[in-house]
C-alpha positions as CSV (number, residue, x, y, z in Angstrom):
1,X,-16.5,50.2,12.4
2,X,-16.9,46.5,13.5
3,X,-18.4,45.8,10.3
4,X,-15.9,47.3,8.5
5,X,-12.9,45.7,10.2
6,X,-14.9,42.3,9.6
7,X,-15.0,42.6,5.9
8,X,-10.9,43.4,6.0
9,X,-10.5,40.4,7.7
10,X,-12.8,38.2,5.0
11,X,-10.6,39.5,2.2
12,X,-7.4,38.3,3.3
13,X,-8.6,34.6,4.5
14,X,-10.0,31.2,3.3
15,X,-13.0,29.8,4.5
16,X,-12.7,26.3,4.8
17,X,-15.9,23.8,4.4
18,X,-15.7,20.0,5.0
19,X,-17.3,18.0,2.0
20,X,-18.1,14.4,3.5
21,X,-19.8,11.7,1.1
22,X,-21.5,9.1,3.0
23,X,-22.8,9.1,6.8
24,X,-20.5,10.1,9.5
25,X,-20.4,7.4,11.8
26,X,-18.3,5.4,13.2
27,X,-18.8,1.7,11.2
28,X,-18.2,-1.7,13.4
29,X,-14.5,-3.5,13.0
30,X,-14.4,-5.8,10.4
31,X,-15.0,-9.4,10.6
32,X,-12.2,-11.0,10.0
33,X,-11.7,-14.9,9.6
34,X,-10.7,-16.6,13.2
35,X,-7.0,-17.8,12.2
36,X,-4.1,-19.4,14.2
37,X,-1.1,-17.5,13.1
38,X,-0.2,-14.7,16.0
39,X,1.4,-12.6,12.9
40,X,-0.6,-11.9,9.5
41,X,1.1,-9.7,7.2
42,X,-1.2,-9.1,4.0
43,X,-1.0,-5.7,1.7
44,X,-1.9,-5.3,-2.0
45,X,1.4,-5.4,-4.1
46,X,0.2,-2.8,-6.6
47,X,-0.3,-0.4,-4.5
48,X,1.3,-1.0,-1.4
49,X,-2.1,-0.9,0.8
50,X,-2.0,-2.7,4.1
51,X,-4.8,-5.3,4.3
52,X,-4.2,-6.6,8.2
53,X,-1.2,-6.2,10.3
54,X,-0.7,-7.8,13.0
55,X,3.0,-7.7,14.4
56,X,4.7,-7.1,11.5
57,X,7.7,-5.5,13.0
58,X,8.3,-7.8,15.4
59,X,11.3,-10.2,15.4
60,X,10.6,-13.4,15.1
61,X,12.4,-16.9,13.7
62,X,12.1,-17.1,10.0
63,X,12.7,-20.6,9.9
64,X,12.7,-22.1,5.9
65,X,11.2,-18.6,4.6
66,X,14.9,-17.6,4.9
67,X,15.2,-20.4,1.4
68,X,13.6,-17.7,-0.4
69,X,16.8,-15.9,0.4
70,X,19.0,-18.3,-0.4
71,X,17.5,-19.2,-3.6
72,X,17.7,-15.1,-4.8
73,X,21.2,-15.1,-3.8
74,X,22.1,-18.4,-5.9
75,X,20.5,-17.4,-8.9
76,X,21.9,-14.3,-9.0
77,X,25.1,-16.0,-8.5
78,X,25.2,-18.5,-10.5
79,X,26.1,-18.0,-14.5
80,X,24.7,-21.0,-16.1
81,X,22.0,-23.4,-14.4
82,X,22.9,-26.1,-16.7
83,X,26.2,-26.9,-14.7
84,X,26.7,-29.5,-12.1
85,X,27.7,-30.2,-8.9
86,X,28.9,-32.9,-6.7
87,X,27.5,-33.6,-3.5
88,X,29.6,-34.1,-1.0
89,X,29.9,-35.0,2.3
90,X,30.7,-32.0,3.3
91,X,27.6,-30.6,2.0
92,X,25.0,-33.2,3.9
93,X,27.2,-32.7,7.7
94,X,24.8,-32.4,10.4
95,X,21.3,-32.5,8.8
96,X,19.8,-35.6,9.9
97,X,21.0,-35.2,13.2
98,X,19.5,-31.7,12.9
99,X,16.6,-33.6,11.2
100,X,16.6,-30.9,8.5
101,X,14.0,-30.9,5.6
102,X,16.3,-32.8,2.6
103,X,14.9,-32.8,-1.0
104,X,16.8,-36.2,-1.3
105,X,20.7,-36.0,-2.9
106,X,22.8,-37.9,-1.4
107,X,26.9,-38.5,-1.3
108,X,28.4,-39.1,-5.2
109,X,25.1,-37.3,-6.7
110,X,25.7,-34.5,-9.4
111,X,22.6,-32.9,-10.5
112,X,22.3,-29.6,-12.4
113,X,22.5,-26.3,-10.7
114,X,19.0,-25.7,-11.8
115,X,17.8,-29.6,-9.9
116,X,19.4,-27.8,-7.0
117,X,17.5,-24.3,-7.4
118,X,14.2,-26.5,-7.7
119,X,15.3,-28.5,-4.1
120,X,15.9,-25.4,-2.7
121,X,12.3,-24.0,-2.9
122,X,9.8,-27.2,-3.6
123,X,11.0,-29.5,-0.8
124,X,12.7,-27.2,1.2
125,X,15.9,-29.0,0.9
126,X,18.6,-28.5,3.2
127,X,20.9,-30.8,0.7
128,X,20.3,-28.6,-2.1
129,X,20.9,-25.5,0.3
130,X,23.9,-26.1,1.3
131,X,25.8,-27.6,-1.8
132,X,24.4,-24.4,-3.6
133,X,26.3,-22.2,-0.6
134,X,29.7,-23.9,-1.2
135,X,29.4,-24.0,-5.3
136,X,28.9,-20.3,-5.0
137,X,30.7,-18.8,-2.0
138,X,33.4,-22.3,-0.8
139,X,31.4,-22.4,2.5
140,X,28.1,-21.9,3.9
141,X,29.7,-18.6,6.6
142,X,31.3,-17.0,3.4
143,X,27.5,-17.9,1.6
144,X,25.8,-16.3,4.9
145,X,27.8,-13.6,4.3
146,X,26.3,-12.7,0.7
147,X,22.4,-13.7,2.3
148,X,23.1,-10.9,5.3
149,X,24.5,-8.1,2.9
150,X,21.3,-8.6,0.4
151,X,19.3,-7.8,3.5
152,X,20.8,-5.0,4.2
153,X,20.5,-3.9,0.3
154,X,17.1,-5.1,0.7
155,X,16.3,-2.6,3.7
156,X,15.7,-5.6,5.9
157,X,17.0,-3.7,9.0
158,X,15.3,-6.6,11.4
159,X,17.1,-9.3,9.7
160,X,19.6,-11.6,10.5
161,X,21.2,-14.6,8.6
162,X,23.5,-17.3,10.4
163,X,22.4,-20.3,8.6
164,X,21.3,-20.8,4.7
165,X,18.4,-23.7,6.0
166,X,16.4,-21.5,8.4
167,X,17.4,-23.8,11.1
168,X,16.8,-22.4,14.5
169,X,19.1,-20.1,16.3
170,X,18.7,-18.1,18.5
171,X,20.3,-14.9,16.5
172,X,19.0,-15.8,13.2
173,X,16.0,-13.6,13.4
174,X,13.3,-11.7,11.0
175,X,10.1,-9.6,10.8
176,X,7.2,-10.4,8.9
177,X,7.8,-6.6,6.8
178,X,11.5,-8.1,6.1
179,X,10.0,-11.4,4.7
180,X,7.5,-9.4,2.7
181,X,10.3,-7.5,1.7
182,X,12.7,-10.0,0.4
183,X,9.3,-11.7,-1.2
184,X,8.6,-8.5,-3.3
185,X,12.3,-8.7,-4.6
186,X,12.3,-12.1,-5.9
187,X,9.2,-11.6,-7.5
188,X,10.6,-9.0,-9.5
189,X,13.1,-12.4,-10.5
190,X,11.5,-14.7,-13.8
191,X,13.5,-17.8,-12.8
192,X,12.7,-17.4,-9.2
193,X,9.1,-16.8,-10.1
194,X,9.5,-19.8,-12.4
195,X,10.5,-22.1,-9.5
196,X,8.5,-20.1,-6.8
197,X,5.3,-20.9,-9.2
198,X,5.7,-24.8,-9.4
199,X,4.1,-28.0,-8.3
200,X,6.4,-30.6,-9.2
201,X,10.0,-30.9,-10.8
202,X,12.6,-33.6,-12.4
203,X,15.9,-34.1,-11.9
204,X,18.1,-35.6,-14.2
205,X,19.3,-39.1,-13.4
206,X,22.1,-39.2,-10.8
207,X,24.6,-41.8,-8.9
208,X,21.8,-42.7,-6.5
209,X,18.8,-41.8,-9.0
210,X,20.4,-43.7,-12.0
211,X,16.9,-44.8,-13.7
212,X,14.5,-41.5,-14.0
213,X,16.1,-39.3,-11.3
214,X,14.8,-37.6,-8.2
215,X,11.3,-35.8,-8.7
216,X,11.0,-33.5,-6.3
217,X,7.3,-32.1,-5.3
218,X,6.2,-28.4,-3.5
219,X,5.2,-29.1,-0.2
220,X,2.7,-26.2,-0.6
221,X,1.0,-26.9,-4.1
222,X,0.6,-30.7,-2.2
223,X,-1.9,-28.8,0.2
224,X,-3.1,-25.3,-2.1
225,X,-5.1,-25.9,-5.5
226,X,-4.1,-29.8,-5.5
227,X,-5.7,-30.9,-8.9
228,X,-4.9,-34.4,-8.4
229,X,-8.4,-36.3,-8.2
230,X,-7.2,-38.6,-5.4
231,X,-5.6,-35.9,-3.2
232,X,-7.2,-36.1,0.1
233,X,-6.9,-32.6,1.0
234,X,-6.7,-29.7,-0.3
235,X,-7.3,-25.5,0.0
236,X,-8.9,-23.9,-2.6
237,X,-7.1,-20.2,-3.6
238,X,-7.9,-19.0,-6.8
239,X,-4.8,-17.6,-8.2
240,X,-2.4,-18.4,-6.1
241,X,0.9,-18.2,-7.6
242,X,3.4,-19.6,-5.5
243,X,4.6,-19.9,-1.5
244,X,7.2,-20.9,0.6
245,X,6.4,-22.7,3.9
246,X,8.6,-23.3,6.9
247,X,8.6,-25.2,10.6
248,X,10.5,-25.4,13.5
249,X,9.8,-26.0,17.4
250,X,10.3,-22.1,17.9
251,X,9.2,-20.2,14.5
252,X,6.1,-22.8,14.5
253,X,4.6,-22.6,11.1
254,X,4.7,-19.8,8.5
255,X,4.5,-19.4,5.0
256,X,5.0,-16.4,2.4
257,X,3.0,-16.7,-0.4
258,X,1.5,-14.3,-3.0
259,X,-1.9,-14.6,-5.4
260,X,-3.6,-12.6,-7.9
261,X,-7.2,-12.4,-8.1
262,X,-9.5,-10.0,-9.9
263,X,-6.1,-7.7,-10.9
264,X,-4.8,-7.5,-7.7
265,X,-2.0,-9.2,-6.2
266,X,-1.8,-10.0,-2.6
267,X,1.2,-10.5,-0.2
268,X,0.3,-12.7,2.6
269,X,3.1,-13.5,5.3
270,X,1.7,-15.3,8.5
271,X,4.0,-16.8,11.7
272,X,4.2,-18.6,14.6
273,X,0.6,-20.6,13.9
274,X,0.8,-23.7,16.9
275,X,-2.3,-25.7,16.2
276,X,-1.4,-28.9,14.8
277,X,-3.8,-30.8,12.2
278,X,-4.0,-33.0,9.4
279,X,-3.6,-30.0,6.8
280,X,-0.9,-27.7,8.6
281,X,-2.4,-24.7,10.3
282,X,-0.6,-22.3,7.9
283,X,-2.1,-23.8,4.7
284,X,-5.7,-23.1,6.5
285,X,-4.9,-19.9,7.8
286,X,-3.7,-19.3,4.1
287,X,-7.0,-20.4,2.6
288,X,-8.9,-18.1,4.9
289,X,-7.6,-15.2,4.4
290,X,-6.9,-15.1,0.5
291,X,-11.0,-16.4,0.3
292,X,-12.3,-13.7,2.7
293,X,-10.6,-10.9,0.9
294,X,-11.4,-12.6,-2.4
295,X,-15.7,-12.7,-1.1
296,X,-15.9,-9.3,0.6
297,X,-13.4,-6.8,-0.6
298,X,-13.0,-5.9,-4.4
299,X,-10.7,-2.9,-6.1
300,X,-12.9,0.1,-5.7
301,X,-11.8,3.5,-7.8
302,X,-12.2,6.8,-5.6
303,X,-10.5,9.5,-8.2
304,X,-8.6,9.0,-11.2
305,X,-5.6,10.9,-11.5
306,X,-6.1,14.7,-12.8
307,X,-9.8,13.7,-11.9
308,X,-11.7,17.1,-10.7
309,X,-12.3,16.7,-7.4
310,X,-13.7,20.5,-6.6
311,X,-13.9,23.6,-8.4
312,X,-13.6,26.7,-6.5
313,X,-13.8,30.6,-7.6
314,X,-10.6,32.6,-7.5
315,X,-11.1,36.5,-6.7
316,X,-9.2,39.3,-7.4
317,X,-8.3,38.2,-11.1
318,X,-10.8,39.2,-14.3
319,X,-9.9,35.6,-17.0
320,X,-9.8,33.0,-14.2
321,X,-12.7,32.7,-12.6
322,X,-12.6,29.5,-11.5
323,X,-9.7,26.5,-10.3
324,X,-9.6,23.0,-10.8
325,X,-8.5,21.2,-8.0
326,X,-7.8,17.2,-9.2
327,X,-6.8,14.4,-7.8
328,X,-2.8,14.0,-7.6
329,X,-3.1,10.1,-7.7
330,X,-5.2,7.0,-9.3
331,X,-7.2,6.9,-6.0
332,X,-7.5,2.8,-6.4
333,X,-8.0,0.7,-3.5
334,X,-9.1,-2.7,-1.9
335,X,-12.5,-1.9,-0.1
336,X,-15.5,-4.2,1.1
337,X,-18.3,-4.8,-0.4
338,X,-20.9,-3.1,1.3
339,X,-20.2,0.3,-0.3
340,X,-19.2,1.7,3.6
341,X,-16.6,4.2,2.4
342,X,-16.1,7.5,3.9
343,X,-14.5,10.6,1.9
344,X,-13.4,14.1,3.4
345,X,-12.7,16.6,1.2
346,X,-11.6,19.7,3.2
347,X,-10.8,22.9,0.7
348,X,-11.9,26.5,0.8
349,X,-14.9,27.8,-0.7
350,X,-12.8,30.1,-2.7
351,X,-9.7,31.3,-3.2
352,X,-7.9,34.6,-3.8
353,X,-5.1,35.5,-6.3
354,X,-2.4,35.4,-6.3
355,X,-2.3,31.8,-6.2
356,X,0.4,29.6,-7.8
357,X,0.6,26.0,-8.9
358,X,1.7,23.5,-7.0
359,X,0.5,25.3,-4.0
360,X,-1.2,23.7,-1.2
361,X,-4.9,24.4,-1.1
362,X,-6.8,21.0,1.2
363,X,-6.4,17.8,1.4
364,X,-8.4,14.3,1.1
365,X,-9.0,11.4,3.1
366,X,-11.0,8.0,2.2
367,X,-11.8,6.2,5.4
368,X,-13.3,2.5,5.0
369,X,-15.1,1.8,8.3
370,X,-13.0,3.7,10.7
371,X,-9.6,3.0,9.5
372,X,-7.9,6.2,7.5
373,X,-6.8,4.0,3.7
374,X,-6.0,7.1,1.8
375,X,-4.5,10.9,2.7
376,X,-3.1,13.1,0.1
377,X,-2.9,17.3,0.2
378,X,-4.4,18.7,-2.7
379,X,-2.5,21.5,-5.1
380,X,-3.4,24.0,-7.4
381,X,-2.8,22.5,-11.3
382,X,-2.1,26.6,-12.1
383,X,-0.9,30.0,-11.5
384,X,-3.3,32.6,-11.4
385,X,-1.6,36.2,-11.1
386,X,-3.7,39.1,-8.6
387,X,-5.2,41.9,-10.8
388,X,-5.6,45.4,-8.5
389,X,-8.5,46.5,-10.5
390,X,-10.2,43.6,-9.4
391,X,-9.7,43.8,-5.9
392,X,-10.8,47.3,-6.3
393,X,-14.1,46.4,-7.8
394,X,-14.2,42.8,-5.9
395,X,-14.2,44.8,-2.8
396,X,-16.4,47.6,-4.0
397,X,-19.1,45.2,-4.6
398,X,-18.8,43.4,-1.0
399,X,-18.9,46.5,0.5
400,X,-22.3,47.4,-1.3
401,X,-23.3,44.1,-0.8
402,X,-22.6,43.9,3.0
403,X,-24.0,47.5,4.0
404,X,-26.8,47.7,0.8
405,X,-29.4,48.4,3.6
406,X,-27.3,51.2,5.3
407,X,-26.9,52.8,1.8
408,X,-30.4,52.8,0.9
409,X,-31.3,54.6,4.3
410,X,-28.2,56.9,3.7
411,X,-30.4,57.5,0.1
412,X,-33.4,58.7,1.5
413,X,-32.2,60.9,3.8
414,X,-30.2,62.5,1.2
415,X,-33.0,62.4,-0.9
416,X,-35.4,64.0,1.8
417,X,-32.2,66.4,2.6
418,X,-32.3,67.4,-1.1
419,X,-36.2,68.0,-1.4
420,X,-35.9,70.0,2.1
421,X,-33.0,72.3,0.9
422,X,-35.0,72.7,-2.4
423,X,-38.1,73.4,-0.4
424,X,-36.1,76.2,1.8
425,X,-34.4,77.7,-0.8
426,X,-38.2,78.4,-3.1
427,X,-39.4,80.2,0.2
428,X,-36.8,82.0,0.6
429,X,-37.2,83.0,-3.0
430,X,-40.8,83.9,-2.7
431,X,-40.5,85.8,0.2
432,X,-37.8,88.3,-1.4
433,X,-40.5,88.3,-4.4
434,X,-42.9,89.2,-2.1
435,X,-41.1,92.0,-0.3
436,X,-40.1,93.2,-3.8
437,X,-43.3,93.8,-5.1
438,X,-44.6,96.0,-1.3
């Protein structure tokens, strides 16, 4: 009777097996290059997978990162580039007693709104900041305004504006995911990228520039991929598209820069990094990172999408005998080197009808070292529809299969059952003959 109420119970449930390719241990924490930023923000901008995290969500001074925002806010404010402006000032109040970063315009200047876009992001130019605020908005707090509702557009819940400069206050605050954020938006901007991507740029001639104009130069390219012969230092990143850098007392340095190599684009944002040296501690910490991902990790392909991952038999139906189950995704990601990747595949060994698609039937993980970089559930791709004669037979033939030794016995003793009522029944036969016959 056990038995019996065993085999009921197998027909109505799954069992479930644990595929694993690769060892199951646990693998030691990566290496990873001894930097002097307290926050490192870095994920792959394709796919959105974290590379290192280390206080991304906490607040902390933005300083001159916030010019990235108020360069997205001026171009997308501004109608033609090719228009000027006077400096005025008005414009210039309070930033060399602040001792604010300037690109160089003075009083009775009136470059082109692009020359100011440029000043903006290559020198980090307070100037150019705030004579792009009052062209735009009339002041810099109706300006801030614009800066602080983009956030908010932008999801940037950690974010607030109360300056256009990045100058420190002590409630105009970020997170290194907010920075990362606004970065991934202006990206998505040609004329930001445009600016965002360049070394050097000229200005038309001005009042106080009357002979070539003011040439304004990155004060990241001046430390990153500087192919001047005669530059005395410089950090290698192959591909490195663009960053903006920033200072003060409080925020320290940080930078935000992004760089492509081998078909991936990165996302680093680093903070607060104190030590003070010839090239500044962010450009290092920069060139670290970007060249240890670039040596020891590389874009490794898991599953494709619609890949099969498993096949499994489906009872109770007679034309499908079989399911695929494939991958729901392009199962792409950034992985070391040393091949040390860990799959789980957990799914049944086979399923019963009815079944339908899009139902849930495992799910997968990929695990490099010990941290979890992938999870998806897995679905049926169809519907397959429960046929009764096939249970009926499906469970026929367990049954047989499960007690075959039982019916065998129960065989021979009908067999001997047979032969020993045949055997009664002859003598019983011949004795009658026999009486017959006295």
């Amino acid at each position: 009777m056990k038995k019996i109420i065993r085999l009921i119970i197998l027909i109505f449930i799954f069992t479930n097996i644990n595929i694993v390719y690769g060892e199951e241990v646990n693998y030691p924490p990566e290496e990873k290059p001894d930097i002097s930023s307290d926050y490192v923000y870095m994920y792959d901008l394709n796919t959105g997978q974290i590379l290192w995290d280390i206080g991304s969500d906490e607040v902390i001074f933005p300083a001159s990162l916030t010019k990235m925002m108020t360069l997205i806010v001026a171009i997308e404010n501004i109608d033609d580039f090719n228009n000027t402006v006077l400096i005025t000032e008005e414009m210039l109040a309070g930033l060399k007693e602040a001792r604010a970063a300037r690109a160089g315009f003075d009083v009775g200047d009136e470059p082109l709104l692009k020359d100011i876009l440029y000043g903006i992001m290559l020198p980090s130019g307070a100037d150019c900041t705030n004579a792009a605020a009052v062209y735009v908005s009339g002041s810099i707090e109706a300006y801030v305004d614009l800066m602080n509702q983009k956030a908010k557009e932008l999801g940037m819940n950690q974010t607030h504006f109360v300056n256009v400069t990045g100058l420190h206050n002590d409630n105009h605050v970020s997170s290194l995911k907010d920075m990362a954020k606004l970065l991934e938006y202006c990206l998505k901007n040609e004329t930001f990228v445009e600016i965002f991507s360049s070394r050097e740029h000229q200005a038309i001639t001005t009042l106080n520039y009357p002979e070539e104009g003011l040439k304004m130069e990155s004060n990241v390219f001046n430390y990153i991929n500087n192919d001047d012969p005669e530059a005395k230092y410089n950090v290698y990143i192959d591909g490195f598209i663009g960053g903006k850098s920033g200072y003060t007392t409080s925020a320290r340095y940080c930078l935000a820069s992004t760089a492509i190599h081998n078909d991936i684009q990165y996302v680093l944002i680093t903070a607060h990094s104190w030590i003070e040296r010839v090239i500044p501690s962010h450009i290092l910490d920069a060139g670290f990172i970007y060249n240890y991902y670039f040596d020891n990790f590389e874009n490794k392909t898991v599953y494709l999408k619609d890949e099969i991952i498993q096949t499994i038999p489906v009872y109770y139906n007679f034309f499908n005998k079989e399911i695929d189950i494939l991958s729901n995704d392009d199962i792409k990601m950034i992985l070391p080197n040393d091949e040390n990747l860990h799959i789980e595949i957990d799914l049944p060994d086979e399923i019963f009808a009815p079944i339908n698609q899009g139902d849930i039937v495992g799910n997968i993980k990929v695990y490099s070292y010990d941290n979890l970089m992938y999870e998806s559930e897995l679905y049926s791709n169809e519907t397959i529809k429960k046929s009764i004669i096939a249970f009926i037979i499906t469970n026929i033939y367990w049954f047989v299969i499960e007690y075959k030794i039982e019916i065998i016995i129960l065989l021979v003793v009908l067999i001997i059952l047979v032969i020993y009522l045949k055997l009664r029944y002859e003598v019983k036969v011949n004795k009658r003959k026999f009486k017959k016959r006295k």
